[in-house]
C-alpha positions in Angstrom: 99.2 96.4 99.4 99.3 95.5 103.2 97.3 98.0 105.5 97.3 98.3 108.6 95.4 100.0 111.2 97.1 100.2 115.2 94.3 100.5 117.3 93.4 100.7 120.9 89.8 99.3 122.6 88.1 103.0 123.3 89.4 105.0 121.1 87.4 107.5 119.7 90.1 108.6 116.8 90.8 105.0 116.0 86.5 104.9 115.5 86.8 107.6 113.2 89.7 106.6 110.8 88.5 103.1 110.6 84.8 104.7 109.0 87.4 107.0 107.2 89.2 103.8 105.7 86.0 101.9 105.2 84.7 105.0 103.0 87.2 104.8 100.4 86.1 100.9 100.5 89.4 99.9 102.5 88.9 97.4 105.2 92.5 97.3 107.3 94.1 94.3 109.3 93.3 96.0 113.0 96.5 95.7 115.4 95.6 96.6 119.3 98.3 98.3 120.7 97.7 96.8 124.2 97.9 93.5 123.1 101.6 93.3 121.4 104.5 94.7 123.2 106.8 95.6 120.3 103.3 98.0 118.9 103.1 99.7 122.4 106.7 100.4 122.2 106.3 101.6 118.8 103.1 103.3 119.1 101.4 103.5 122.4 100.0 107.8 122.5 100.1 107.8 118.7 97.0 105.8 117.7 95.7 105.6 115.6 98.7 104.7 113.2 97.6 103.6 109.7 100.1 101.7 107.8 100.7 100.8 104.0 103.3 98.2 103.8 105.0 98.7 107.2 105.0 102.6 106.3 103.2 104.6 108.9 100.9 107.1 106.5 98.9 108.5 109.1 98.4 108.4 112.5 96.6 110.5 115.3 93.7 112.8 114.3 93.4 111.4 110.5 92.2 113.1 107.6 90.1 112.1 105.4 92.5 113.7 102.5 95.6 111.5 104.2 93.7 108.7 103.3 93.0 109.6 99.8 96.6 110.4 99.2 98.1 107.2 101.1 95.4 104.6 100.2 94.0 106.0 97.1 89.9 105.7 96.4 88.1 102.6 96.2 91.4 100.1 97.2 90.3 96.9 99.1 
């Protein structure tokens, strides 16, 4: 399982879903939006965008339960 995590320097959301991710022992590849054109076209007022494979699973204000149910417990 790839994951993912589009981020942006600042971001208080993206703060929160990466401590969400690390609870459930996940520690994402982080992407920064501002640094790749093809992600700021893709993703720019959305972050942060957690992906699973290339899949976006959740993205914006993220819930813990999202997580759970996209990423499972305990995954690395």
């Amino acid at each position: 399982m790839r994951l993912v995590m589009v981020t942006r320097q600042g971001c208080q959301l993206c703060d929160e879903a990466l401590s969400l991710l690390r609870s459930l022992g996940c520690e994402p590849e982080l992407a920064d939006v501002d640094a790749d054109d093809r992600l700021h076209d893709l993703y720019d007022w959305r972050v942060p965008v957690v992906l699973v494979d290339d899949r976006v699973v959740a993205e914006g204000k993220i819930r813990l339960e999202q997580l759970e149910r996209a990423v499972g417990k305990g995954l690395e």
